[in-house]
BAVOTOR-721240 format. One record per residue: x, y negated, z of N, C-alpha, C in turn. Coordinates in pm, whole numbers, padded with zeros to 5 digits, always signed. Atoms other than C-alpha are relative to their C-alpha. Layout:
XYZXYZXYZ...
% end
This chain:
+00070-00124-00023+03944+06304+02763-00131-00025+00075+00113+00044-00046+03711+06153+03012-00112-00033-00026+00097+00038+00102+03534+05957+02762-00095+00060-00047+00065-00077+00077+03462+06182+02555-00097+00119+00065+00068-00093-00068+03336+06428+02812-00095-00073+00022+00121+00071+00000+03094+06140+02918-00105-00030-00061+00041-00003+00074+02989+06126+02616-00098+00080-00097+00011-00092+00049+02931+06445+02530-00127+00052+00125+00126-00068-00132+02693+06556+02882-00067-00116-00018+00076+00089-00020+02567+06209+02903+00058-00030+00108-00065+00002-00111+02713+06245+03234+00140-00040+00065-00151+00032-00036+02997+06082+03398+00053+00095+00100-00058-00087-00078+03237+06322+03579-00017-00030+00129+00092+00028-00107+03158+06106+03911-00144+00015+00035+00102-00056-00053+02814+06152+03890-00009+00162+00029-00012-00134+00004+02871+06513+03845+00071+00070+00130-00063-00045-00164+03093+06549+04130-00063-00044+00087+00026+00049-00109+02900+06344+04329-00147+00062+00029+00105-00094-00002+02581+06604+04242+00086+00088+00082-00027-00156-00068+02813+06869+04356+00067-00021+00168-00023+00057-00132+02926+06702+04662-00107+00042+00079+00119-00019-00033+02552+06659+04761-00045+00138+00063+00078-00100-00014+02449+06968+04673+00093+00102+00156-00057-00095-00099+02738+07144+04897-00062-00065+00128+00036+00039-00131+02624+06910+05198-00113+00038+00001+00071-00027-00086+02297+07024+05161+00029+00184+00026-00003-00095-00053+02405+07367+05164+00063+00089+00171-00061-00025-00094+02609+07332+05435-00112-00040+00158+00065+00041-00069+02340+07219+05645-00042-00123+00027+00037+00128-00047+02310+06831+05639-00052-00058-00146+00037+00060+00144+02091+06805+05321-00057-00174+00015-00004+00088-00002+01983+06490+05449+00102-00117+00023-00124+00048+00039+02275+06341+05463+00036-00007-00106-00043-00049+00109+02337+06451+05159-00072-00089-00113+00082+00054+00116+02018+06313+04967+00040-00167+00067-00050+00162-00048+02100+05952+05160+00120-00019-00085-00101+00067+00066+02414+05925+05039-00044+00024-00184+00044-00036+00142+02281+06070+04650-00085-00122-00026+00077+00122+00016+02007+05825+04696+00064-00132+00019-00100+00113-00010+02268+05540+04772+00058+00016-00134-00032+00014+00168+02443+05649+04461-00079-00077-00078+00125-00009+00076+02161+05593+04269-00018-00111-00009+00053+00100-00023+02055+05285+04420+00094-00114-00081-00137+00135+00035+02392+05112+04310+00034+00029-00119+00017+00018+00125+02408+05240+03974-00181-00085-00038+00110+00135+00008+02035+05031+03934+00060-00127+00052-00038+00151-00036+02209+04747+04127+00097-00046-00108-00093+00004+00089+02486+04770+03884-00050-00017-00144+00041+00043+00156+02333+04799+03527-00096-00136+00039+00041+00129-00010+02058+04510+03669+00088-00153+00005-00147+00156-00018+02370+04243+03747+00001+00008-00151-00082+00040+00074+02530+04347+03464-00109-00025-00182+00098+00066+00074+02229+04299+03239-00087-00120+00020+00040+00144-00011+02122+03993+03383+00122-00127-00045-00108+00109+00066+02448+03821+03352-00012-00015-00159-00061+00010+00157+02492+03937+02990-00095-00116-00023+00081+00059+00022+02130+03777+02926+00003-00099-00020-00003+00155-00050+02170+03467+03098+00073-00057-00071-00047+00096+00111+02461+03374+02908-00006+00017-00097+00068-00007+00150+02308+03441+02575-00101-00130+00016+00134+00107+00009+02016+03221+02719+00102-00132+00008-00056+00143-00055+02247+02913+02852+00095-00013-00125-00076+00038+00117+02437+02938+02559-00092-00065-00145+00126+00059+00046+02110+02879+02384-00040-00108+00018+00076+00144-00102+02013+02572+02605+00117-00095-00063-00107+00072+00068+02369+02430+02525-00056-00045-00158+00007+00088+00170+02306+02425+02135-00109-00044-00021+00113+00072+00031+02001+02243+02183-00124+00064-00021+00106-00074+00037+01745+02552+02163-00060+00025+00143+00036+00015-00148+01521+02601+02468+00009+00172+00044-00075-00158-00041+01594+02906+02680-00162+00110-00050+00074-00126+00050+01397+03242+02530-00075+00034+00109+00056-00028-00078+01164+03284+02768-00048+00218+00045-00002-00120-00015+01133+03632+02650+00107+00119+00047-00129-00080-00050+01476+03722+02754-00051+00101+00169+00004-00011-00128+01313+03747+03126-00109+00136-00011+00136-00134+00070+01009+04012+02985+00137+00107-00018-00089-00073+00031+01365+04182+02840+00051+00067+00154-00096-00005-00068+01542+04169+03142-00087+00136+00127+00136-00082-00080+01181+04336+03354+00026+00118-00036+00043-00141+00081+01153+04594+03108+00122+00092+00023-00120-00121-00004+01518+04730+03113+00030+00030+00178+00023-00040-00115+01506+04712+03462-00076+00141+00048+00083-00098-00038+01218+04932+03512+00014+00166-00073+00022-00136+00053+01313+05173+03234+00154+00058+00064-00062-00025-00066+01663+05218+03421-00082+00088+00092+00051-00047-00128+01431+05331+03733-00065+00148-00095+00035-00137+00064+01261+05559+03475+00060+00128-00026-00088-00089+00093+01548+05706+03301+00068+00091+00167-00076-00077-00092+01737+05778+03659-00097+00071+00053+00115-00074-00038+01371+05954+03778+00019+00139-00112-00012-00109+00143+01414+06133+03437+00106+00166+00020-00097-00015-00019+01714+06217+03487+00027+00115+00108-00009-00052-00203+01776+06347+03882-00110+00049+00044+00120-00038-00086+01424+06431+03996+00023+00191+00013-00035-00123+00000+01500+06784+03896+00112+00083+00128-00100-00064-00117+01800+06812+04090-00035-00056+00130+00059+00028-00039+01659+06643+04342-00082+00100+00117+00104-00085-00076+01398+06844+04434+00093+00152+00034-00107-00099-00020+01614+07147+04390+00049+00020+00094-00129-00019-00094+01860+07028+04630-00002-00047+00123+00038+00125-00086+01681+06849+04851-00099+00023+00112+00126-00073-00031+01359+07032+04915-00136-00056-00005+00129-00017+00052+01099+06921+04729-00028-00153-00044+00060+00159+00029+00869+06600+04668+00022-00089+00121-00044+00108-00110+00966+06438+05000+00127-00063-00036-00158+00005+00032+01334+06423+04889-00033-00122-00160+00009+00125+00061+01188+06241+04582-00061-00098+00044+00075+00113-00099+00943+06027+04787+00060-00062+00035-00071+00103-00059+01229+05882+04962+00102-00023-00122-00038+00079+00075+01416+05829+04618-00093-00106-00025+00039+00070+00058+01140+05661+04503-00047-00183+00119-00030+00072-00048+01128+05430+04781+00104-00123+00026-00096+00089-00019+01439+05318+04828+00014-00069-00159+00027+00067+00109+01428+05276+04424-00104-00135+00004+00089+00083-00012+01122+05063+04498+00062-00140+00035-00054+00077-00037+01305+04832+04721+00179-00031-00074-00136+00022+00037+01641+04822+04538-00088-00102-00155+00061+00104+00124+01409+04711+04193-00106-00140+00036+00083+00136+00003+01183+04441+04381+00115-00106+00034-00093+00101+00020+01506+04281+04474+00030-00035-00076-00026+00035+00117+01625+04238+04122-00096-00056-00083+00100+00030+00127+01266+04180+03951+00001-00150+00065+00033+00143-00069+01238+03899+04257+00135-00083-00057-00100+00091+00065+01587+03746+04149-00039-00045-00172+00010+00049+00156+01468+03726+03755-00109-00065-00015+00076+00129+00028+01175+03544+03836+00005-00094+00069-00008+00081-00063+01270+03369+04061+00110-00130-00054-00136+00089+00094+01551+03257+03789-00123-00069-00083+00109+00025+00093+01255+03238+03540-00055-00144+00033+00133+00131-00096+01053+02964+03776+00127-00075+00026-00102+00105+00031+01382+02743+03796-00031-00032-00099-00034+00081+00110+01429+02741+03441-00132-00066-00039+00072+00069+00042+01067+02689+03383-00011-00156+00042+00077+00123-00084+01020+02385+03644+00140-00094-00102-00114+00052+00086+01383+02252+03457-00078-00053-00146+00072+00023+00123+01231+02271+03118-00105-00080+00040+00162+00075-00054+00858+02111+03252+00087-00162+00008-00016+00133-00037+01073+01830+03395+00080-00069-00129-00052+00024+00144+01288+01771+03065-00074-00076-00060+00143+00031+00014+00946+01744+02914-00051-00087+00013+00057+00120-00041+00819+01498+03112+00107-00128+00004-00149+00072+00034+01137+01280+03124-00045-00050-00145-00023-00006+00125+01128+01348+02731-00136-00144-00035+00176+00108+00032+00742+01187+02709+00004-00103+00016+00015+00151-00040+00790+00910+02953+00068-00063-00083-00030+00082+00084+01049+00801+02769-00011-00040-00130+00112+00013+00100+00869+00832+02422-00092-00102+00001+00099+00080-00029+00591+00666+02575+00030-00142+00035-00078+00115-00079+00851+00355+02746+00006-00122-00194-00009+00063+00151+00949+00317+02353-00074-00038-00084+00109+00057+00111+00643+00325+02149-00095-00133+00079+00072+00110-00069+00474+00065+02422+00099-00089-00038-00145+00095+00043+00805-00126+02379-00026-00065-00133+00033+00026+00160+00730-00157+02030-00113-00083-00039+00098+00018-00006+00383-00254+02041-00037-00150+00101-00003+00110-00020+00469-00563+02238+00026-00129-00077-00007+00055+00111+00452-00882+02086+00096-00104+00032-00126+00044-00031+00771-01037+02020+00003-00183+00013-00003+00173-00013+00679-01409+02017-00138-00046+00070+00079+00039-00041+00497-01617+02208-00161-00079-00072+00147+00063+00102+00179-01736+01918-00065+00088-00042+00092-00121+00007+00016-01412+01949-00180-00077+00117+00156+00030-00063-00389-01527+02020-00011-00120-00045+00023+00124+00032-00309-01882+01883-00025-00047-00140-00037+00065+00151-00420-02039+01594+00056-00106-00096-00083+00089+00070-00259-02245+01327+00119-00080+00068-00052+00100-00079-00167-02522+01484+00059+00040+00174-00050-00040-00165-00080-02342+01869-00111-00035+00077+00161-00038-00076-00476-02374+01940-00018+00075+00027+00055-00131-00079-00634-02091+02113-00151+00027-00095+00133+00012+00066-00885-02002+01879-00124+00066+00057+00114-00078-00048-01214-01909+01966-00101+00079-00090+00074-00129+00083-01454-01661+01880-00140-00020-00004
% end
């Protein structure tokens, strides 16, 4: 039944109760209280879809790296973007009630804050994953070359000692 009700508002019955929670605290007099804890909600559904869209990612990417393909660099552009449109969609979303319940653009001001700081933590963890894998890959790379470069010099040495001599094991001149 749940499901389907979720399904059907868009809305999960916790968020819904946890609007009407809110809203009674601010009627009761402690709307700030009220928008803190709403704005905590909030914050941890973004902490929550970011994890759980970074994990998925990651092991799509490392599962990538495994079969010999180099990690998608664009996964991390993916990972930005749904991030930020999360922050959008819950602005989308709540600002209405929000203001409503809250009293006004200050009440979103301090969502959009604490949003601020809840998404630079997560954007800072995905590049900060990003700049691993790149310096990983770079060093691969170089590894890969030197030893390229170890082999074709290798090659290019000359395997007997009558290299410069002529005929006879003279030194010919020029």
């Amino acid at each position: 039944m749940y499901e389907s009700y979720d399904a059907y508002t868009g809305q999960s019955l916790l968020t819904l109760s946890l609007c009407s929670f809110c809203k009674l605290i601010a009627v009761i007099g402690h709307a700030e209280e009220g928008l803190a804890r709403f704005i905590a909600y909030l914050c941890n559904v973004l902490g929550n879809e970011a994890r759980s869209d970074f994990e998925a990612i990651m092991a799509n990417v490392s599962a990538a790296q495994i079969g010999g393909e180099s990690g998608d660099e664009t996964a991390y552009v993916a990972l930005l973007q749904r991030l930020f449109g999360v922050v959008a969609n819950i602005f989308q979303r709540y600002e209405k009630f929000i203001v409503g319940s809250f009293g006004g653009p200050v009440a979103v001001l301090q969502l959009a804050q604490s949003m601020q700081t809840e998404t630079e933590s997560h954007a800072t963890k995905i590049v900060i994953h990003f700049m691993k894998t790149r310096k990983v890959a770079q060093l691969v790379n170089k590894i890969d070359l030197e030893v390229n470069l170890i082999l074709y010099y290798s090659n290019l040495q000359p395997h007997s000692q009558t290299v410069g001599t002529g005929e006879a094991g003279k030194v010919s001149s020029a």
